[in-house]
PDB file with one MODEL, atoms N, CA, C and O in Angstrom:
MODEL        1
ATOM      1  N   UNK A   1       5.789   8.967   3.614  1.00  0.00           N
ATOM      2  CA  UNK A   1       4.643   8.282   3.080  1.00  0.00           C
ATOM      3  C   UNK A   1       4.226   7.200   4.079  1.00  0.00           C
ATOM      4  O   UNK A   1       5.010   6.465   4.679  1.00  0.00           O
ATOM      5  N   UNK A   2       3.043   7.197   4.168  1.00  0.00           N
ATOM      6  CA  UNK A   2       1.989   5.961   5.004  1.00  0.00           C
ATOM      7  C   UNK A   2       1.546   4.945   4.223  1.00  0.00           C
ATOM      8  O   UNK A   2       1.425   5.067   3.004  1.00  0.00           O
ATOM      9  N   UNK A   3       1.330   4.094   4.735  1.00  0.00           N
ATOM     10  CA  UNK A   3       0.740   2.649   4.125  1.00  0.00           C
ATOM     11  C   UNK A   3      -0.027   1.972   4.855  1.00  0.00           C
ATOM     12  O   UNK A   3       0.682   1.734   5.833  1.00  0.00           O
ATOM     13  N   UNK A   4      -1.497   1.269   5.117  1.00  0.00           N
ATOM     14  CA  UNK A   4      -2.468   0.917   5.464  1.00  0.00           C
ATOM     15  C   UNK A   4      -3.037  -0.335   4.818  1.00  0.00           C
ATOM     16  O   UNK A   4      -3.599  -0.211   3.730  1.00  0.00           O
ATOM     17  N   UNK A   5      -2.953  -1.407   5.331  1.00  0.00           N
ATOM     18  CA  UNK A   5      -3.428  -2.559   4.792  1.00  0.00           C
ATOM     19  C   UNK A   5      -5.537  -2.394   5.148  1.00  0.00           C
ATOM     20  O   UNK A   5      -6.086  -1.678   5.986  1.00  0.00           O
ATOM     21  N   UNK A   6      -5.837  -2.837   4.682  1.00  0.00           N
ATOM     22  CA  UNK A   6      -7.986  -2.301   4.586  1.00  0.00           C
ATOM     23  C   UNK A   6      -8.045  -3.911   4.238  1.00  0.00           C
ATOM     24  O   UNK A   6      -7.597  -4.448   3.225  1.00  0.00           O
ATOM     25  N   UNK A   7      -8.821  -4.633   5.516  1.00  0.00           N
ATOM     26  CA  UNK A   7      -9.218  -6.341   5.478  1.00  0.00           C
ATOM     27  C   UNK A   7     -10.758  -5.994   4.357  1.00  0.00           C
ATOM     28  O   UNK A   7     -11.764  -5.377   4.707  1.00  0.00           O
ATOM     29  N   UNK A   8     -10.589  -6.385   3.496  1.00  0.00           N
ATOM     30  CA  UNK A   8     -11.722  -6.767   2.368  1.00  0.00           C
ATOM     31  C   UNK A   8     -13.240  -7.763   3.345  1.00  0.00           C
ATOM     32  O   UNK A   8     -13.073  -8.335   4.422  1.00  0.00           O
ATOM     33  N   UNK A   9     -14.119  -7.722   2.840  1.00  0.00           N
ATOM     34  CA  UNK A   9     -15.065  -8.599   3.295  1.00  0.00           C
ATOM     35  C   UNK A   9     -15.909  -9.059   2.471  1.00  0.00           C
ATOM     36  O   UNK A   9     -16.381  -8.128   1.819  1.00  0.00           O
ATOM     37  N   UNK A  10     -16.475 -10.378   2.083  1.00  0.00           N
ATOM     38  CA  UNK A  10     -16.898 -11.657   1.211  1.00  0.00           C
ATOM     39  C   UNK A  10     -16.134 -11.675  -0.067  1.00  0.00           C
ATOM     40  O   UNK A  10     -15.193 -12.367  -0.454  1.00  0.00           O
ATOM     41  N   UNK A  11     -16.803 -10.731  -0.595  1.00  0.00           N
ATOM     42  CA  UNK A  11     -16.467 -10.473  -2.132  1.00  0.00           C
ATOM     43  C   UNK A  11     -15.438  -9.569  -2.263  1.00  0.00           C
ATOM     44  O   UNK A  11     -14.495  -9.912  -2.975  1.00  0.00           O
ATOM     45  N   UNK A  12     -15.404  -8.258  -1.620  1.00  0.00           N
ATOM     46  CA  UNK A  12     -14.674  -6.893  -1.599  1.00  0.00           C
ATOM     47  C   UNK A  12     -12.856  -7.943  -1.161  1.00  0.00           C
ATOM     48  O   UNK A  12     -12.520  -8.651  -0.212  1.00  0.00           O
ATOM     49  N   UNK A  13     -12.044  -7.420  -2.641  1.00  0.00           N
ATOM     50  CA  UNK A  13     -10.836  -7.383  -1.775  1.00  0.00           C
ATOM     51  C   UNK A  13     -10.157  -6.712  -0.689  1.00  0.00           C
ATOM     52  O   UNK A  13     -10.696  -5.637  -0.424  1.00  0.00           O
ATOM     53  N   UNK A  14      -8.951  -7.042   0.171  1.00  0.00           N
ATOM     54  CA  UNK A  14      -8.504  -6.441   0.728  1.00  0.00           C
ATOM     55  C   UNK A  14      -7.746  -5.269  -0.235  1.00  0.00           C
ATOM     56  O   UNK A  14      -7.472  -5.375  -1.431  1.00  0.00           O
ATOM     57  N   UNK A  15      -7.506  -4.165   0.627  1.00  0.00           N
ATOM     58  CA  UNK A  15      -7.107  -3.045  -0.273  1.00  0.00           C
ATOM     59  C   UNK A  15      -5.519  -2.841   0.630  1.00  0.00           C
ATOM     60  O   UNK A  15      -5.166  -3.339   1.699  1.00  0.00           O
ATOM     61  N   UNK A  16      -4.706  -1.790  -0.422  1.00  0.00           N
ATOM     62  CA  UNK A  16      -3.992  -1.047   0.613  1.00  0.00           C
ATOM     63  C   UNK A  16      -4.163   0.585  -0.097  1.00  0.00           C
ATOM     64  O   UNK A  16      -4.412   1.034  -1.215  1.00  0.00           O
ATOM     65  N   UNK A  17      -3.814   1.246   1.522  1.00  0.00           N
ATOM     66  CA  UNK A  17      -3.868   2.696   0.547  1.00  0.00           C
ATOM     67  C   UNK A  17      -2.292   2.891   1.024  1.00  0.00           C
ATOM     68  O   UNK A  17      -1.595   2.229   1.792  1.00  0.00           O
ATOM     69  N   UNK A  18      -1.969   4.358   0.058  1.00  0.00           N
ATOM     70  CA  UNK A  18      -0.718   5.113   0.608  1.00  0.00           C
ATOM     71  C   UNK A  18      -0.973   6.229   0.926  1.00  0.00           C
ATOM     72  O   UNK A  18      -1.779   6.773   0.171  1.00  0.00           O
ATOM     73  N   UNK A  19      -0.574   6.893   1.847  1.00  0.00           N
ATOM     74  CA  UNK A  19      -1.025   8.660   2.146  1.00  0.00           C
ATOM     75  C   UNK A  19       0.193   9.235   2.659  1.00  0.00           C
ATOM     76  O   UNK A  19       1.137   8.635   3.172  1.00  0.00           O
ATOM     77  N   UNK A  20       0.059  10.458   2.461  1.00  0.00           N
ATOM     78  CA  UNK A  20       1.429  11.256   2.175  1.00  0.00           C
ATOM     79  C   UNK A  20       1.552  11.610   3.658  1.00  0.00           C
ATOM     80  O   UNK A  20       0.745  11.202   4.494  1.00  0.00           O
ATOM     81  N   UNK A  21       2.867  12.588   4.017  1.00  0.00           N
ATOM     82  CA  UNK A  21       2.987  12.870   5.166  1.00  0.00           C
ATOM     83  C   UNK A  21       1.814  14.095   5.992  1.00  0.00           C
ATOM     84  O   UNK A  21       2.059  14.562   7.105  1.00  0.00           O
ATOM     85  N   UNK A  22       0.598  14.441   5.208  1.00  0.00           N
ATOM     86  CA  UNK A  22      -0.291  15.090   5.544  1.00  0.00           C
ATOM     87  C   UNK A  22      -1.489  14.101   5.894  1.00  0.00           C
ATOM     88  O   UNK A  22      -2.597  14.608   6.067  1.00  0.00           O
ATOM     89  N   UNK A  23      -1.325  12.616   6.017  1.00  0.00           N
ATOM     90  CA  UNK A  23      -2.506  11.424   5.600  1.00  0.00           C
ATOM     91  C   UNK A  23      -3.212  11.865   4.830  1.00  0.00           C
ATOM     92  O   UNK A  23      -4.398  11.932   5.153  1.00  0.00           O
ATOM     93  N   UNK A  24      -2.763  12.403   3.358  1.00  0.00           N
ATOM     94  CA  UNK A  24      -3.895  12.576   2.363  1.00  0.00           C
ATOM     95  C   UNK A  24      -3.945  11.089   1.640  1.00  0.00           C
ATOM     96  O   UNK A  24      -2.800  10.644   1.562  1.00  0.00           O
ATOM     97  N   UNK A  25      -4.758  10.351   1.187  1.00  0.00           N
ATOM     98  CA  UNK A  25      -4.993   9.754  -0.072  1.00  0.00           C
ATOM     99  C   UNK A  25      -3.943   9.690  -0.747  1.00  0.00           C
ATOM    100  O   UNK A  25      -3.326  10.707  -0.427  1.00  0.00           O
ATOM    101  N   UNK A  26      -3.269   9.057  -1.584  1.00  0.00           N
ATOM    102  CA  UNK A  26      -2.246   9.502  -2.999  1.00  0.00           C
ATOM    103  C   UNK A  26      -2.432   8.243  -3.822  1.00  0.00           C
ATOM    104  O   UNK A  26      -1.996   8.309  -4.971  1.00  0.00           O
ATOM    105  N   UNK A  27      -3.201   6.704  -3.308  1.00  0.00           N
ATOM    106  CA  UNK A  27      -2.919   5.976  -4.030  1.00  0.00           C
ATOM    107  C   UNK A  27      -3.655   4.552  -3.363  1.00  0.00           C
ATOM    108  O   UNK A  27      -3.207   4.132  -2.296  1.00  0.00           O
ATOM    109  N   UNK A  28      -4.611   3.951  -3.924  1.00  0.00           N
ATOM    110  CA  UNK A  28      -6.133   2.890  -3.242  1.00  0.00           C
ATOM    111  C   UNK A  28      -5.526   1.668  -4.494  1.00  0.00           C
ATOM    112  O   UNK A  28      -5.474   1.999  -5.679  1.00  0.00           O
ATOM    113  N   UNK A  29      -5.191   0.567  -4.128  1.00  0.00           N
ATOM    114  CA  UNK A  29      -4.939  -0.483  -5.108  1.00  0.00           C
ATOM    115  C   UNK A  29      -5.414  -1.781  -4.282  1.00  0.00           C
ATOM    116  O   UNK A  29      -5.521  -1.654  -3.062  1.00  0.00           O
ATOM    117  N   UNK A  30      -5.664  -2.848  -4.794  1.00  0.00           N
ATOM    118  CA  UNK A  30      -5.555  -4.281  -4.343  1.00  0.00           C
ATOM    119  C   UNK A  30      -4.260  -4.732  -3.883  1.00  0.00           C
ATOM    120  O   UNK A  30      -3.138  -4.562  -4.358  1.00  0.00           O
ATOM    121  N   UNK A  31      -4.688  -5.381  -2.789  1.00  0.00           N
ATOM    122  CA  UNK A  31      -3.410  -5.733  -2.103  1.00  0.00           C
ATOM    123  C   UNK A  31      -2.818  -7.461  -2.505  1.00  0.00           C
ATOM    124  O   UNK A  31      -2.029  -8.230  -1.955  1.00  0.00           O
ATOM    125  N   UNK A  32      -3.751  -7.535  -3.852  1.00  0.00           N
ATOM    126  CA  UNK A  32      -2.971  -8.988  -4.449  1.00  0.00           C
ATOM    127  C   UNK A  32      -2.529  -8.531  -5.726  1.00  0.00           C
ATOM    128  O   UNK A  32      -1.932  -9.389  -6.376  1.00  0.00           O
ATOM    129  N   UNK A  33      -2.658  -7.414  -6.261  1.00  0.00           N
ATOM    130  CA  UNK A  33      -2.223  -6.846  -7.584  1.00  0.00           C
ATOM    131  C   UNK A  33      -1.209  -5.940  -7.242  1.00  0.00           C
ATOM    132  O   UNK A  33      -1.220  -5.356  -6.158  1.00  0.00           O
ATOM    133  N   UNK A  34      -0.280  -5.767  -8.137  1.00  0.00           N
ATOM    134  CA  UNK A  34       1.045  -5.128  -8.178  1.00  0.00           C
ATOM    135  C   UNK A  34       0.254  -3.118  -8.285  1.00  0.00           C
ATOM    136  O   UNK A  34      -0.766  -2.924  -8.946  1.00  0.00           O
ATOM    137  N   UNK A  35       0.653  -2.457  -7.865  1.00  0.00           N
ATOM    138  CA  UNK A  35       0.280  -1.306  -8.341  1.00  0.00           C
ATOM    139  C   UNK A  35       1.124  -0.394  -9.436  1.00  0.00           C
ATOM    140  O   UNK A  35       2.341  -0.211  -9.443  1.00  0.00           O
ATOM    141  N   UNK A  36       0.376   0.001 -10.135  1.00  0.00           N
ATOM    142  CA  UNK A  36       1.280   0.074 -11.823  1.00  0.00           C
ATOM    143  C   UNK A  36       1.478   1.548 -11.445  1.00  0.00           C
ATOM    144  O   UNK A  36       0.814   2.104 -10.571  1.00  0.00           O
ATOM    145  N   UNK A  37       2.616   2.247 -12.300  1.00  0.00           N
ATOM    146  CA  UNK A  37       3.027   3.785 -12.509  1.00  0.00           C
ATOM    147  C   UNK A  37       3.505   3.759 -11.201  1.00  0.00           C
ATOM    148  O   UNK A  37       2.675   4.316 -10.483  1.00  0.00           O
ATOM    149  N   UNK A  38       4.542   3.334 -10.514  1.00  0.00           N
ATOM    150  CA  UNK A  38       4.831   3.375  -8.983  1.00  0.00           C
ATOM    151  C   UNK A  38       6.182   4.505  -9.128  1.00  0.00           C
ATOM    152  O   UNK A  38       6.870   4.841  -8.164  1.00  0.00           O
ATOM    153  N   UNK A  39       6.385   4.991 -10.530  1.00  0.00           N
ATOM    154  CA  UNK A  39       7.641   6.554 -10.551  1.00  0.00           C
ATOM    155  C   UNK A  39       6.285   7.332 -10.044  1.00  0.00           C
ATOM    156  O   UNK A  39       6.542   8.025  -9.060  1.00  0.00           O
ATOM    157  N   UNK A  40       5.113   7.393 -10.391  1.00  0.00           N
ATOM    158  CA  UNK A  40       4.648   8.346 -10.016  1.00  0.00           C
ATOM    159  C   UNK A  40       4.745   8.329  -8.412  1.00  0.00           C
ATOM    160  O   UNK A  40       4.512   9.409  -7.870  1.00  0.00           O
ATOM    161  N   UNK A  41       4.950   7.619  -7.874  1.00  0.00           N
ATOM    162  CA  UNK A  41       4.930   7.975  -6.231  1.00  0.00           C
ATOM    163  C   UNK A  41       6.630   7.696  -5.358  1.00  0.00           C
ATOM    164  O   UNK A  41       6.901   7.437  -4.185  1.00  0.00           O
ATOM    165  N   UNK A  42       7.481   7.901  -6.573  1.00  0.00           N
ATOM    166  CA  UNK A  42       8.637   8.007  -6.274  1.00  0.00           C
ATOM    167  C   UNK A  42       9.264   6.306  -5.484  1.00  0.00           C
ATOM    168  O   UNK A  42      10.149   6.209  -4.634  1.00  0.00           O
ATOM    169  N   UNK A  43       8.465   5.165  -6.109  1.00  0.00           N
ATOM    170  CA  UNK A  43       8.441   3.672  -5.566  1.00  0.00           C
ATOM    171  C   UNK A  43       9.363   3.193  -6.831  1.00  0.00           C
ATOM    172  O   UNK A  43      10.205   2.530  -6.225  1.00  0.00           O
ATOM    173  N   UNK A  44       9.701   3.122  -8.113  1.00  0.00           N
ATOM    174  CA  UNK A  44      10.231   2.914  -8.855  1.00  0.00           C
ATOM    175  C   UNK A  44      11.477   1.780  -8.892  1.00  0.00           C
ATOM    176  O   UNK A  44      12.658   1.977  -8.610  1.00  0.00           O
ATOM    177  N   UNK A  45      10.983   0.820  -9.230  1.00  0.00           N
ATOM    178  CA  UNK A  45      12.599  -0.341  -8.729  1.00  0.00           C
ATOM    179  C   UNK A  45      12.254  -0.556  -7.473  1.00  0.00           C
ATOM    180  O   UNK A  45      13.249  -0.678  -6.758  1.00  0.00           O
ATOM    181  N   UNK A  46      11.254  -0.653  -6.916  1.00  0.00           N
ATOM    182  CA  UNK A  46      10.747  -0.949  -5.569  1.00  0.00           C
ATOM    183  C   UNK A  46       9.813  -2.509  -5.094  1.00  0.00           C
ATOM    184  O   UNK A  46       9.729  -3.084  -4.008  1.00  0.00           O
ATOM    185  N   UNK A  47       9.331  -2.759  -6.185  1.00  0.00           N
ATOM    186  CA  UNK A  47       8.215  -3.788  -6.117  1.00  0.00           C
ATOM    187  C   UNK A  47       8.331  -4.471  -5.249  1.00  0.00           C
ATOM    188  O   UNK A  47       7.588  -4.570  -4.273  1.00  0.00           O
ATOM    189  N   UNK A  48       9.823  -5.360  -5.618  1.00  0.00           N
ATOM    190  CA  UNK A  48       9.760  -5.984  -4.326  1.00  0.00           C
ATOM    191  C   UNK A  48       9.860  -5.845  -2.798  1.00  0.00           C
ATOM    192  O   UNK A  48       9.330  -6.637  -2.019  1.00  0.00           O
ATOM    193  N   UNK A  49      10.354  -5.113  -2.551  1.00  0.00           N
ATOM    194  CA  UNK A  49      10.470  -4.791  -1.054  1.00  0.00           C
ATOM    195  C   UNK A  49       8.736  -4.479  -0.842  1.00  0.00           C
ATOM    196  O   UNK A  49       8.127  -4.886   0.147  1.00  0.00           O
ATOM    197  N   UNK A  50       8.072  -3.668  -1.988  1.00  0.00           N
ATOM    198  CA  UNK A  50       6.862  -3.202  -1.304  1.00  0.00           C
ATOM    199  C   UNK A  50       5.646  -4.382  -1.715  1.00  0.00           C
ATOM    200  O   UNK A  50       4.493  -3.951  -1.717  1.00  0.00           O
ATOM    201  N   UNK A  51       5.806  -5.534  -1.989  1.00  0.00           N
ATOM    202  CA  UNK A  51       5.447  -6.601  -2.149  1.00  0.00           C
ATOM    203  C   UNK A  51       5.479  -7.322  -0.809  1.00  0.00           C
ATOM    204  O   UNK A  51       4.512  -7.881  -0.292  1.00  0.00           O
ATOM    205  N   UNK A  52       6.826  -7.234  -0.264  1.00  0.00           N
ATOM    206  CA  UNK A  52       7.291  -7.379   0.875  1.00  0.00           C
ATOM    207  C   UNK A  52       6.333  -7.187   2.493  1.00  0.00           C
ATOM    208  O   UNK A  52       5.960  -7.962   3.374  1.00  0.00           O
ATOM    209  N   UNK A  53       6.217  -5.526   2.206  1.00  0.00           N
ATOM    210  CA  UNK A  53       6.134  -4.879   3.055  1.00  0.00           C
ATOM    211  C   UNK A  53       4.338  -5.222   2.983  1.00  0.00           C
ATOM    212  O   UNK A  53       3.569  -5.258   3.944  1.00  0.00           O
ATOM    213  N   UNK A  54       4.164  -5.342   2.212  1.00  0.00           N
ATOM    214  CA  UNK A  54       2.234  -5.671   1.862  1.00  0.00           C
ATOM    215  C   UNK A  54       1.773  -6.748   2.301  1.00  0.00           C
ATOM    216  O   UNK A  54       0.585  -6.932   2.562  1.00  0.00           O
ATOM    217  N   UNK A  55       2.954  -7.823   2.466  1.00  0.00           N
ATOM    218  CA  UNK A  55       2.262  -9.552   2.940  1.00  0.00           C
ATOM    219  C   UNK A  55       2.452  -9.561   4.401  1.00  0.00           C
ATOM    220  O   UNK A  55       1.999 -10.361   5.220  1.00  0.00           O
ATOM    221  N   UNK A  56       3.602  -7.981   4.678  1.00  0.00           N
ATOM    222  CA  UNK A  56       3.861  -8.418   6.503  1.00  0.00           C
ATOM    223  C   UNK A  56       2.950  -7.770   7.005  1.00  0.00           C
ATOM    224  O   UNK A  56       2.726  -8.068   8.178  1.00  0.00           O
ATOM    225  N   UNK A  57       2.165  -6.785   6.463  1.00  0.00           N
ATOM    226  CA  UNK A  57       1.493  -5.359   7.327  1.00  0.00           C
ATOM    227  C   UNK A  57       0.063  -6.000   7.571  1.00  0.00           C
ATOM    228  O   UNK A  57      -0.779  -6.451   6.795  1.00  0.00           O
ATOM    229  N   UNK A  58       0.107  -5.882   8.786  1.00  0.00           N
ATOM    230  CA  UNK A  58      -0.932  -6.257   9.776  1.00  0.00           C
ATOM    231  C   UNK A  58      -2.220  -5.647   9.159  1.00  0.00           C
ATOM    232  O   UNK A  58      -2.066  -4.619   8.500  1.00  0.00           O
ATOM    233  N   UNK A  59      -3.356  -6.108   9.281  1.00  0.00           N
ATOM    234  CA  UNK A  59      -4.662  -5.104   8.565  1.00  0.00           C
ATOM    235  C   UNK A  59      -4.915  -3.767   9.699  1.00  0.00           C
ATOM    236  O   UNK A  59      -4.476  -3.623  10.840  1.00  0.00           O
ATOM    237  N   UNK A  60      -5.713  -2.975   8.955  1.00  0.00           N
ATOM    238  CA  UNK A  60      -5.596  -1.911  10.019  1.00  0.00           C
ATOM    239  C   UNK A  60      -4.952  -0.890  10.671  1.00  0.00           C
ATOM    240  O   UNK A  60      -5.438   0.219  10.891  1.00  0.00           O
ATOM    241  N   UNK A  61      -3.477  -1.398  11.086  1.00  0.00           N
ATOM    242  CA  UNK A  61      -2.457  -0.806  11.366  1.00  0.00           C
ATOM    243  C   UNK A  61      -1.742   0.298  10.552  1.00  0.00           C
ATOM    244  O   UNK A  61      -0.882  -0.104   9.767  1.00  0.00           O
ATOM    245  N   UNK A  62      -2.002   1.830  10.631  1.00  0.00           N
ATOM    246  CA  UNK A  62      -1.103   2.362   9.976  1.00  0.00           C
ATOM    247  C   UNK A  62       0.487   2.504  10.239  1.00  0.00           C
ATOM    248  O   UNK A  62       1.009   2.504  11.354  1.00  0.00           O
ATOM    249  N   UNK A  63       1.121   2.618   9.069  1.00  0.00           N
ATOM    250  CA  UNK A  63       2.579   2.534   9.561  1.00  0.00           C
ATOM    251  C   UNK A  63       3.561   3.389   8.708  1.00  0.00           C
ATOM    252  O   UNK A  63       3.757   2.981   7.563  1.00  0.00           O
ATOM    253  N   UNK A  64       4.110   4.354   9.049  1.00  0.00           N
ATOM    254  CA  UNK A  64       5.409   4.584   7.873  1.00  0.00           C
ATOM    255  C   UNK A  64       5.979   3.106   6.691  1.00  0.00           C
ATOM    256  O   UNK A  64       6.384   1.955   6.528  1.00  0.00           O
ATOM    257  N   UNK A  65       5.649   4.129   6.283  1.00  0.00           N
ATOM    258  CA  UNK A  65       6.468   3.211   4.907  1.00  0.00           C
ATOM    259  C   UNK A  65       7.988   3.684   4.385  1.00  0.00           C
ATOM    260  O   UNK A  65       8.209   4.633   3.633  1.00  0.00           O
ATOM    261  N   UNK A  66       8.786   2.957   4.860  1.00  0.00           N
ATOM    262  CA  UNK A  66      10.524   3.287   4.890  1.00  0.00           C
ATOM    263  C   UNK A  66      10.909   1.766   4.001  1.00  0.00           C
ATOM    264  O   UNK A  66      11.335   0.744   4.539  1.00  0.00           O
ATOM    265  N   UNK A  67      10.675   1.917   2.758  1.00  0.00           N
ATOM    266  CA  UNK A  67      11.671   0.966   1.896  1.00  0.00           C
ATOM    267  C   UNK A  67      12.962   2.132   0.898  1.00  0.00           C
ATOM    268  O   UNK A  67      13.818   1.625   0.173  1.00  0.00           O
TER     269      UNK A  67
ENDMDL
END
């Protein structure tokens, strides 16, 4: 799985997405809100680390996501 921090502009928050190992889409949330149903993407008992991983990730930058 991939993870992508998206810099928001005036009004628009910043976003993050997640995309699978094909870079499809799987999951578009705010990157100041927790993202809910996270068994569905096999994140479960994860929050924090991926709370974590959301305040360090550079905008722009795609990156594996290994928590």
């Amino acid at each position: 799985m991939y993870i992508i921090k998206v810099k928001g502009k005036a009004k628009i928050p910043d976003y993050i997405q997640l995309r699978d190992e094909n870079f499809v889409l799987i999951a578009y949330f705010r990157a100041d809100r927790p993202l809910k149903k996270l068994e569905k993407y096999g994140l479960e008992g994860k929050e924090d680390a991926l709370r974590e991983v959301i305040d360090q990730l550079p905008f722009g930058k795609l990156q594996k996501l290994e928590i």
